[in-house]
N, C-alpha and C positions, 0 to 999 in steps of 0.2 A: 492522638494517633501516632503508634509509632510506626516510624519511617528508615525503611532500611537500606542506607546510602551503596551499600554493596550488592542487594538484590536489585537497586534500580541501573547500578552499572553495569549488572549481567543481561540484564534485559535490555539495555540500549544497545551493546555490543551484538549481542545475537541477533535482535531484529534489523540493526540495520547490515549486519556482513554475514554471517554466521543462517540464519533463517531467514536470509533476505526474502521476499513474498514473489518476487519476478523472477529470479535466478537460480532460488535453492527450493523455494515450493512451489512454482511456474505457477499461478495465479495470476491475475490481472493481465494476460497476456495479449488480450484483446487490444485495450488502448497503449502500453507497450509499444506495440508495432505501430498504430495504428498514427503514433501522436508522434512518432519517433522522428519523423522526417525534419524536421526543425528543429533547433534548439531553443526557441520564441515559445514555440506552441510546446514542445514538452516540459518548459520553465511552468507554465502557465496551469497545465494539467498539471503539474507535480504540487504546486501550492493548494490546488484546490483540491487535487488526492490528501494533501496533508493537514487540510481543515475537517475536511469529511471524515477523516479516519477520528481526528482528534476528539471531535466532538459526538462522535459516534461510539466514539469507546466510553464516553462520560455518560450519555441517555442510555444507553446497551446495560453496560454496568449494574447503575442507579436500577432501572426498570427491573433487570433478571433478579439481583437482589433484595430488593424490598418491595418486588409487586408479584413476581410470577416464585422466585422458592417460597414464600412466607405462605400463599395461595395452591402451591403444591401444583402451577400449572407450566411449571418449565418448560414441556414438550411442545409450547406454542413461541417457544424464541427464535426459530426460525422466523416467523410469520410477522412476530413483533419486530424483530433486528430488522428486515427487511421494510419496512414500513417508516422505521425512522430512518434509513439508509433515504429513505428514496424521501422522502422531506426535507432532507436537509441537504440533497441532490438539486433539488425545485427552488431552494433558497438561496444555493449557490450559481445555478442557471440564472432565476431572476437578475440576482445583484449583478451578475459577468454582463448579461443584456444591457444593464442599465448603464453603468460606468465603465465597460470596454466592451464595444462592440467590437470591436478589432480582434481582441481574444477569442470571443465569443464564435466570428467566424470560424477562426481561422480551428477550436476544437471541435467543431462540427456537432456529428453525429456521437463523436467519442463522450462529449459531454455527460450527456442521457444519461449514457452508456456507462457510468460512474454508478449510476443505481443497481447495475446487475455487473459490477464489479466484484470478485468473489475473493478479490484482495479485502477489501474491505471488512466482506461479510467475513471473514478469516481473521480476520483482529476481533471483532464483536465477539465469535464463537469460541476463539483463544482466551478471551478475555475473560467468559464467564467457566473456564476450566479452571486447570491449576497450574501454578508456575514451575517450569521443569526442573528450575534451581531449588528450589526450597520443600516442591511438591507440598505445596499450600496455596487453595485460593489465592487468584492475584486480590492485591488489595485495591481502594479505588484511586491511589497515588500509585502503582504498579501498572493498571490498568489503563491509568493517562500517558502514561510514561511510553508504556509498548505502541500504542497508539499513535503518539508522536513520530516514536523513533519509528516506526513500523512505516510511515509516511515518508520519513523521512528516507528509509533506504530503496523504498519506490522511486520518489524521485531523482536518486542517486544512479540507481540503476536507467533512467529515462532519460537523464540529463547525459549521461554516458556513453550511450544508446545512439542516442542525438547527432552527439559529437561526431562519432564514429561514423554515422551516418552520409553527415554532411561531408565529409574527408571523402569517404567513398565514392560521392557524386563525380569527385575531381579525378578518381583511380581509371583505370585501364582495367575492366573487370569483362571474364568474356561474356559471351550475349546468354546465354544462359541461364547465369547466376544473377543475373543484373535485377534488382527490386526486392522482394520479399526473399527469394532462396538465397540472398548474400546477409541479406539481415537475419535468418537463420540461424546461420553457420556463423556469423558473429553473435549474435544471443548465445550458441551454445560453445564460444569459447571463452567470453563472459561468464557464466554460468561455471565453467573451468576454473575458470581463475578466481571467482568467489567462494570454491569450495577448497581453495587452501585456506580459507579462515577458521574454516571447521578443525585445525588442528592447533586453533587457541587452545590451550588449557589452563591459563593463569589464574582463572574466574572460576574452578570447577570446585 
């Protein structure tokens, strides 16, 4: 297989700052906010955002490629992406039950809610297009690779999020803005400021 060390570093760069999935394609915005409150619990979702995705982009992959174009029945990857999303959603819930329950609380309902993550499904469906750099199918080390990094700039953006968050609690904020509309307006100055990455061009 050849492996191409400069399309895997245009693909790490973009997915995590450049295409980030929270900030530049506002996806997963759900858990986001929802998980944002803590920096504990957004560590927590972010790792598990980042197995799901990773391993998601490997069975996604595999599947569309050698089970559904060779059968000519593509137009059911929705249906199948979504099926192994929420599988390996079930397996990550399990194991969080078993060996932290402490975590496990504290993501609640956001947990689940990782199966109808549209960050996720957004790497799967990314994955089985073509890569903006090369415009060539990703390959299945391309498609590990965005999948990672793809997780990885979610969590980046949640851990951040977090941060900001928890500072906020301590602020003089009027009564108004206080809870979700101040977390808003910090999302969308976040969102600001990840979009000066977009005038990378060393990588073009």
């Amino acid at each position: 297989m050849n492996i191409d060390f400069i399309s895997l570093v245009q693909i790490s760069i973009a997915a995590v700052f450049i295409n980030n999935f929270v900030l530049s394609r506002f996806l997963g915005l759900c858990p986001f906010f929802g998980v944002s409150k803590k920096l504990s619990s957004a560590v927590g979702m972010g790792m598990a955002v980042i197995f799901v995705m990773t391993v998601a982009s490997m069975i996604t992959w595999i599947i569309f490629h050698y089970l559904l174009v060779p059968y000519e029945v593509d137009y059911l990857r929705t249906i199948v992406f979504i099926l192994v999303i929420a599988s390996l959603v079930q397996l990550v819930e399990m194991t969080l039950q078993k060996f932290s329950p402490v975590l496990y609380d504290a993501l609640g309902i956001y947990l689940p809610l990782i199966t109808t993550n549209c960050a996720i499904m957004g790497v799967a469906v990314l994955n089985a297009g073509k890569n903006d750099f090369t415009q060539e199918p990703y390959s299945f080390i391309e498609s590990l690779v965005n999948g990672i990094m793809s997780g990885i700039g979610f969590t980046l953006a949640l851990v951040l999020m977090a941060g900001i968050r928890e500072k906020l609690e301590l602020a003089n904020i009027p009564r108004p803005l206080q809870g979700l509309p101040i977390a808003f307006v910090t999302a969308g100055l976040m969102a600001i400021a990840f979009l000066g990455f977009s005038g990378l061009n060393f990588f073009k």
